[in-house]
N, CA, C and O atoms as a GROMACS GRO file, in nm:
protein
  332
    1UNK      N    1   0.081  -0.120   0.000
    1UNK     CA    2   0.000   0.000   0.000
    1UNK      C    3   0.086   0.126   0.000
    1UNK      O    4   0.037   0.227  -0.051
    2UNK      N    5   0.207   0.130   0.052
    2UNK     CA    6   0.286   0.260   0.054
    2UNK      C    7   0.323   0.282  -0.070
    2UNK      O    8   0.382   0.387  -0.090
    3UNK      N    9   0.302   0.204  -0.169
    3UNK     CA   10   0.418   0.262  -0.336
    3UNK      C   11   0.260   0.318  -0.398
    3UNK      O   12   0.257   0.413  -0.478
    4UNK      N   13   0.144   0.254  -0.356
    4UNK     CA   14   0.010   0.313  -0.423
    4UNK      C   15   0.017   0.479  -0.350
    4UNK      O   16   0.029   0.579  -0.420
    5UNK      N   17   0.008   0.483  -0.225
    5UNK     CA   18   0.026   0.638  -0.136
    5UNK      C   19   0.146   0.695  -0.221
    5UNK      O   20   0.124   0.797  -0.286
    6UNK      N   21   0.260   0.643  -0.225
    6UNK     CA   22   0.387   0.711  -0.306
    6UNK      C   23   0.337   0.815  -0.466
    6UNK      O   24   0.354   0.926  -0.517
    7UNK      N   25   0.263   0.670  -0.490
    7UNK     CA   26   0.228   0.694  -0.627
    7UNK      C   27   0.155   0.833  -0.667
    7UNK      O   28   0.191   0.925  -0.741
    8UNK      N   29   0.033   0.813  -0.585
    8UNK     CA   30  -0.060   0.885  -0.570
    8UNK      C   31  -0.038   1.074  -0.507
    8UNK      O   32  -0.109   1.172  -0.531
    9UNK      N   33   0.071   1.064  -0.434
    9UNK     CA   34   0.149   1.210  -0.380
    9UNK      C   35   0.248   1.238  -0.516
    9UNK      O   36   0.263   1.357  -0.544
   10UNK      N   37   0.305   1.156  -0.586
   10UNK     CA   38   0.365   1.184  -0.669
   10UNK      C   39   0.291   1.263  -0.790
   10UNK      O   40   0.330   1.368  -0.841
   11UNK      N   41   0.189   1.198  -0.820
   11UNK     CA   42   0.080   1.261  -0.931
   11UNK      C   43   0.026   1.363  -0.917
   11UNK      O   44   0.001   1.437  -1.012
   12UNK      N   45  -0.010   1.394  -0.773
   12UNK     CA   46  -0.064   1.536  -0.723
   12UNK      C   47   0.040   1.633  -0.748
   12UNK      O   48   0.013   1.750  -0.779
   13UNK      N   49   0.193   1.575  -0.733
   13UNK     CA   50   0.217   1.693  -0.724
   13UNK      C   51   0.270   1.750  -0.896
   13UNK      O   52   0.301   1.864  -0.930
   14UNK      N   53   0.265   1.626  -0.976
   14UNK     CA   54   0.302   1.642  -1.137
   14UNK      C   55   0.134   1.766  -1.159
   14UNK      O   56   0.114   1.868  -1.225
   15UNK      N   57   0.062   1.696  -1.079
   15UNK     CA   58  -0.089   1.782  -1.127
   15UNK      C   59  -0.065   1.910  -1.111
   15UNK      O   60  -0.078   1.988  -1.206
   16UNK      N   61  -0.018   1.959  -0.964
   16UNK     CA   62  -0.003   2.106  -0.951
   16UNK      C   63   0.130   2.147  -1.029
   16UNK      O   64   0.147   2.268  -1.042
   17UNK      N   65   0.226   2.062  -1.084
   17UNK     CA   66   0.346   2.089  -1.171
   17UNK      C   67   0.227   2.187  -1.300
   17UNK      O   68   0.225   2.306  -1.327
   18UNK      N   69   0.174   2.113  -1.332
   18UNK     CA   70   0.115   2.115  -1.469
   18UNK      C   71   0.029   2.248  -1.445
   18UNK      O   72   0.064   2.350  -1.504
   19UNK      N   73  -0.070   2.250  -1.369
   19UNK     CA   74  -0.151   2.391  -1.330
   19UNK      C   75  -0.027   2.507  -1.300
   19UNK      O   76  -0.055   2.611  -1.358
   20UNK      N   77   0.102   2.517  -1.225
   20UNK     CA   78   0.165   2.598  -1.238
   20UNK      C   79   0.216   2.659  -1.374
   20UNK      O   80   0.201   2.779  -1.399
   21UNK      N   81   0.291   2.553  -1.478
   21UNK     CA   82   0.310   2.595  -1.558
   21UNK      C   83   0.156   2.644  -1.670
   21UNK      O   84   0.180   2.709  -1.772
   22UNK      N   85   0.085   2.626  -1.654
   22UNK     CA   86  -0.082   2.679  -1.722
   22UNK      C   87  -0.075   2.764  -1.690
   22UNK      O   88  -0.101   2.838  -1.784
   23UNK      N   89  -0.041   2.851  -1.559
   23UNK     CA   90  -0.079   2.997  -1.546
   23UNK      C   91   0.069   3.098  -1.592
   23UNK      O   92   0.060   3.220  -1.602
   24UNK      N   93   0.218   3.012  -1.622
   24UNK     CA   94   0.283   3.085  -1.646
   24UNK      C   95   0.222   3.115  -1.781
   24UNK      O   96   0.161   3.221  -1.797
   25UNK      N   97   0.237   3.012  -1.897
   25UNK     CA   98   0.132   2.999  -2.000
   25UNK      C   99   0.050   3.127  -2.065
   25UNK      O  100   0.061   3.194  -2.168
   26UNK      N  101  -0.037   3.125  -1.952
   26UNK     CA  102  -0.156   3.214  -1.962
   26UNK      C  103  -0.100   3.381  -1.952
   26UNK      O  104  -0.127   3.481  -2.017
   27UNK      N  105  -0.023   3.357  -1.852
   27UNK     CA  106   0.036   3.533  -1.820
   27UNK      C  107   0.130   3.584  -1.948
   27UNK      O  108   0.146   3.699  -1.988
   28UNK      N  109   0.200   3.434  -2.010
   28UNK     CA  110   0.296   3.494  -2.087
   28UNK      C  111   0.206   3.557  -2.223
   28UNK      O  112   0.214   3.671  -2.269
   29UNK      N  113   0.140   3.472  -2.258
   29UNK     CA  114   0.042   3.531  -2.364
   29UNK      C  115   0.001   3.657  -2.304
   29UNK      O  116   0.061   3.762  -2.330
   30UNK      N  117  -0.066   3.653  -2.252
   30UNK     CA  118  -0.114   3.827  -2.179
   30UNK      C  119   0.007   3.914  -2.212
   30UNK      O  120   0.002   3.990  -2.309
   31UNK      N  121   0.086   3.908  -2.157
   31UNK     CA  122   0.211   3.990  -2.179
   31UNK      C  123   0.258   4.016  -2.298
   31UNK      O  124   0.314   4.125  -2.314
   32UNK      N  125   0.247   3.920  -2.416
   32UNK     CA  126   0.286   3.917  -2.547
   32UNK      C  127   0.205   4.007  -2.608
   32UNK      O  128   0.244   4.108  -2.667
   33UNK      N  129   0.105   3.977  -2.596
   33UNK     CA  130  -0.034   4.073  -2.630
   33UNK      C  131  -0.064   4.244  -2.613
   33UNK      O  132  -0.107   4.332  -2.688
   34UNK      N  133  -0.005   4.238  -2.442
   34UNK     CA  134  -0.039   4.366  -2.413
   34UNK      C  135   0.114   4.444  -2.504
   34UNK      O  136   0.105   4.546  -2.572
   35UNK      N  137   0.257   4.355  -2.480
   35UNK     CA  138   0.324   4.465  -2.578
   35UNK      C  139   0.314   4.452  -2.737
   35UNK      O  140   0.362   4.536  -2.812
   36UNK      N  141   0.266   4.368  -2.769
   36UNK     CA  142   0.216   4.425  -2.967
   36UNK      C  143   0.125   4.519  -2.912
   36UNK      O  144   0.157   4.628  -2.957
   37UNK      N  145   0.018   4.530  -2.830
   37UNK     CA  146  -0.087   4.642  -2.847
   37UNK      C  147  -0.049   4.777  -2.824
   37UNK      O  148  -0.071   4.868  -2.903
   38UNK      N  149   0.036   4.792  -2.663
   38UNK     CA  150   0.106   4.910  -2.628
   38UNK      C  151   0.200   4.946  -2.630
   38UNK      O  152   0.215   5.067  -2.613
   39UNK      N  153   0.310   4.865  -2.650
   39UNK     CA  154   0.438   4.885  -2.663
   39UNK      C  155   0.547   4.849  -2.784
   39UNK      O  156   0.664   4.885  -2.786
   40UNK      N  157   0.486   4.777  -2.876
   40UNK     CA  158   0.560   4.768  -3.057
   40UNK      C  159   0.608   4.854  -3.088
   40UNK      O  160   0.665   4.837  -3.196
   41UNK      N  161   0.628   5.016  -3.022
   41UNK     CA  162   0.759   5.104  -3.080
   41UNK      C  163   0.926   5.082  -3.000
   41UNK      O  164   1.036   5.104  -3.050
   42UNK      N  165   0.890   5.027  -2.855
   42UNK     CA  166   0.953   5.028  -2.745
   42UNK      C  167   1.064   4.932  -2.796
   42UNK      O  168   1.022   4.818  -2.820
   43UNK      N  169   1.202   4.954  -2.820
   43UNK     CA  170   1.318   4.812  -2.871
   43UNK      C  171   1.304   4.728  -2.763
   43UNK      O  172   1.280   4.608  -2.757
   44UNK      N  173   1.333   4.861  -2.630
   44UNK     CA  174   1.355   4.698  -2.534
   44UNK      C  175   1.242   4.612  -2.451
   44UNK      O  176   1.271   4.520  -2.374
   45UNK      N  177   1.065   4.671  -2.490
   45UNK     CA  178   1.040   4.574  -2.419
   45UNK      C  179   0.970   4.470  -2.607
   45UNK      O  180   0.880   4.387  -2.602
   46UNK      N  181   1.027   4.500  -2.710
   46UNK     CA  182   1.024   4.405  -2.834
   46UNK      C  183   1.136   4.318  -2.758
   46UNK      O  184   1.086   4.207  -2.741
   47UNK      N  185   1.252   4.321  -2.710
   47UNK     CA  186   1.381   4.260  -2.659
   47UNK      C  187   1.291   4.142  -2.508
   47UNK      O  188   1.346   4.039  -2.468
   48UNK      N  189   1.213   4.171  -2.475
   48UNK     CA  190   1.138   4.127  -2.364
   48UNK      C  191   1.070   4.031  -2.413
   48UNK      O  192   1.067   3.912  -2.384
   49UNK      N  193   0.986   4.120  -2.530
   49UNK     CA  194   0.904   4.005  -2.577
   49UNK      C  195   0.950   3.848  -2.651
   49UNK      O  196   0.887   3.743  -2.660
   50UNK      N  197   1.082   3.885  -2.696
   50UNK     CA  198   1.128   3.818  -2.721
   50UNK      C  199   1.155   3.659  -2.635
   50UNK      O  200   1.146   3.538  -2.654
   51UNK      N  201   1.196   3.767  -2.520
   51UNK     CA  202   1.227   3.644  -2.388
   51UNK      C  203   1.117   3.582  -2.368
   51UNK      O  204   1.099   3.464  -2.338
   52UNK      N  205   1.024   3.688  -2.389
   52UNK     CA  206   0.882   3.627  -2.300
   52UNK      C  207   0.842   3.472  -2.405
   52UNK      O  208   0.801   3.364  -2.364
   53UNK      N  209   0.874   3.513  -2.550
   53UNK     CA  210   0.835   3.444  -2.644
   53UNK      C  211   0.874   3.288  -2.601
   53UNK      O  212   0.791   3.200  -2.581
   54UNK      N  213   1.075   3.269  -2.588
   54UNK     CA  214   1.121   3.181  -2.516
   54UNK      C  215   1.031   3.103  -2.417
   54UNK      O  216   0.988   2.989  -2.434
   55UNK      N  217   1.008   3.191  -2.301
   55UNK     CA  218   0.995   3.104  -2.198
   55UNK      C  219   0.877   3.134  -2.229
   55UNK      O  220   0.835   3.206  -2.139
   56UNK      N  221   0.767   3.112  -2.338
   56UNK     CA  222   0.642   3.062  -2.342
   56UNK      C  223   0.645   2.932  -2.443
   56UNK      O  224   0.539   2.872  -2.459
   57UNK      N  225   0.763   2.889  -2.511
   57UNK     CA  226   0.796   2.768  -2.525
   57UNK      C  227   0.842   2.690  -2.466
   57UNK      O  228   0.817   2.571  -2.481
   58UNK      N  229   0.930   2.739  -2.378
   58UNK     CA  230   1.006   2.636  -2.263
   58UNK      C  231   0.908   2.581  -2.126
   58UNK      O  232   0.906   2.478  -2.059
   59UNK      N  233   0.832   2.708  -2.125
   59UNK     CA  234   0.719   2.641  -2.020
   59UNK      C  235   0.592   2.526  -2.107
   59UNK      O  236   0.557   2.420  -2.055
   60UNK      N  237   0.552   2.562  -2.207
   60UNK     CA  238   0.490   2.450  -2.270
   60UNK      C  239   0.566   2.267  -2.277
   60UNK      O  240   0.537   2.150  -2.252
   61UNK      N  241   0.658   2.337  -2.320
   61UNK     CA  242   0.753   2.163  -2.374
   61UNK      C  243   0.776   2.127  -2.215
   61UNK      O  244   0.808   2.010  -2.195
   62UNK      N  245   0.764   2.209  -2.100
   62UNK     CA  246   0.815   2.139  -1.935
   62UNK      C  247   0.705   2.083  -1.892
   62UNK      O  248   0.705   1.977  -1.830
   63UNK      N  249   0.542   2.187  -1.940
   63UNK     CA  250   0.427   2.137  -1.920
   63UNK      C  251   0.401   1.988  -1.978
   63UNK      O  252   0.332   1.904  -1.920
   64UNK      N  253   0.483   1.967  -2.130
   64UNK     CA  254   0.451   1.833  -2.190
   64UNK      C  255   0.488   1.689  -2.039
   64UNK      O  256   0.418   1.610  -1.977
   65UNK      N  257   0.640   1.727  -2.043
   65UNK     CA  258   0.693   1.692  -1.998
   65UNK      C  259   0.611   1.615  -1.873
   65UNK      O  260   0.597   1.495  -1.853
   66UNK      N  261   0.551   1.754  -1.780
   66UNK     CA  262   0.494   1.702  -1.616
   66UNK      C  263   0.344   1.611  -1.704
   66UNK      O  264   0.324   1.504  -1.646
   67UNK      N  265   0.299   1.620  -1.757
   67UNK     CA  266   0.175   1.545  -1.838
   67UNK      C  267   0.231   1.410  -1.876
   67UNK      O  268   0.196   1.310  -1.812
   68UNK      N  269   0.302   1.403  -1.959
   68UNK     CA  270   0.395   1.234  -1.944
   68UNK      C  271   0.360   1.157  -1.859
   68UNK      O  272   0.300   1.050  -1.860
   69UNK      N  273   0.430   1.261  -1.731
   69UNK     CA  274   0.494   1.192  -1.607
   69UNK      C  275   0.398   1.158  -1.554
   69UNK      O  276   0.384   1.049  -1.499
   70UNK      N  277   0.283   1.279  -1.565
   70UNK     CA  278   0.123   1.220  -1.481
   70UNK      C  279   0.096   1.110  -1.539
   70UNK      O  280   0.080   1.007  -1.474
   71UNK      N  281   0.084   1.116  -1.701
   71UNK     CA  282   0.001   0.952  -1.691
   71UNK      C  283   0.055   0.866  -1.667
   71UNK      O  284   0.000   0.792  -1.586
   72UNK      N  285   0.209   0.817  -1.729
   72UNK     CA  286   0.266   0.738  -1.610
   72UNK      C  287   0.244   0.667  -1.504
   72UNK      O  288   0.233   0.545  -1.504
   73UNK      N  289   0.233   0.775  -1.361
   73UNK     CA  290   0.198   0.776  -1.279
   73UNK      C  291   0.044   0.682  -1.278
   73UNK      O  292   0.016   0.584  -1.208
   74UNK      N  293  -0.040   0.753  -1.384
   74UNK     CA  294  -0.147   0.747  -1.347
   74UNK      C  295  -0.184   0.554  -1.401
   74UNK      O  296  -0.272   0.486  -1.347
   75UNK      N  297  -0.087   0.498  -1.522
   75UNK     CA  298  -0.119   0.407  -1.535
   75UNK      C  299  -0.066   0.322  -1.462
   75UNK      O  300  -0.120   0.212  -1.465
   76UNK      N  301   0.070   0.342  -1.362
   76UNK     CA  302   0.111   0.256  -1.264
   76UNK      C  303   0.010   0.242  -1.152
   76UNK      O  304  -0.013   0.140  -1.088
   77UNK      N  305  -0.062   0.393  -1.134
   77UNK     CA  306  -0.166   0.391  -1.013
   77UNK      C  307  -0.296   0.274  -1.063
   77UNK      O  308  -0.333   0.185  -0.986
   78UNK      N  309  -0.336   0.286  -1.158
   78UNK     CA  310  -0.431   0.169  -1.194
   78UNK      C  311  -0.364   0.004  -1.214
   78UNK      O  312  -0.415  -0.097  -1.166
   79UNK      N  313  -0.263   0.006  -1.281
   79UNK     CA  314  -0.226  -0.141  -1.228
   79UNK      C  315  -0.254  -0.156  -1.086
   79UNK      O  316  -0.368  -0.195  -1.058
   80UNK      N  317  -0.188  -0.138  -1.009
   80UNK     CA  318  -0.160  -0.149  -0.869
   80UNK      C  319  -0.294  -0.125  -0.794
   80UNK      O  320  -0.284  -0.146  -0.673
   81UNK      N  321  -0.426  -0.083  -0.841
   81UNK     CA  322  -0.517  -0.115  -0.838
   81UNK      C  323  -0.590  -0.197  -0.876
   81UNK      O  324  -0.680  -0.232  -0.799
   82UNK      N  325  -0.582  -0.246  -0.982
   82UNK     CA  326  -0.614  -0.364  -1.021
   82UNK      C  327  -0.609  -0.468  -1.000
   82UNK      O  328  -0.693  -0.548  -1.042
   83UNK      N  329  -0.475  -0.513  -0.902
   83UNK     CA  330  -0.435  -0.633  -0.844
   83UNK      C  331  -0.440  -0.600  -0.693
   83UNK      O  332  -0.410  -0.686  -0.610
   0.00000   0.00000   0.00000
């Protein structure tokens, strides 16, 4: 029963992995948005957006990543239920 409890704390916390990176996600778009709307003359926050651009790919492909790991998780948690 402790590797099912293991299992099961492990997934929760890939779950809140995954909802964290969703709201970086969400903010970075916001941010992308608000400088094409208000700020596209500005070099350096185009130089920002840039970054922002980055780490709104790097947080997606980490998001893939914790999603993997959940189901994983989630299909070891159903074996181990099953028997």
């Amino acid at each position: 029963m402790a590797a099912l409890e293991t299992l099961n704390t492990l997934k929760e916390i890939r779950e809140q992995e995954i909802a964290e990176y969703q709201l970086n996600i969400d903010n970075f778009i916001r941010a992308i948005a608000k400088i094409d709307a208000d700020h596209n003359d500005n070099e350096d926050m185009l130089e920002f957006k840039n970054h922002l651009l980055q780490l709104l790919a790097d947080n997606k492909r980490e998001q893939l990543k914790s999603i993997i790991m959940r189901d994983v998780l989630a299909d070891q948690i159903a074996e181990l239920e099953e028997s």
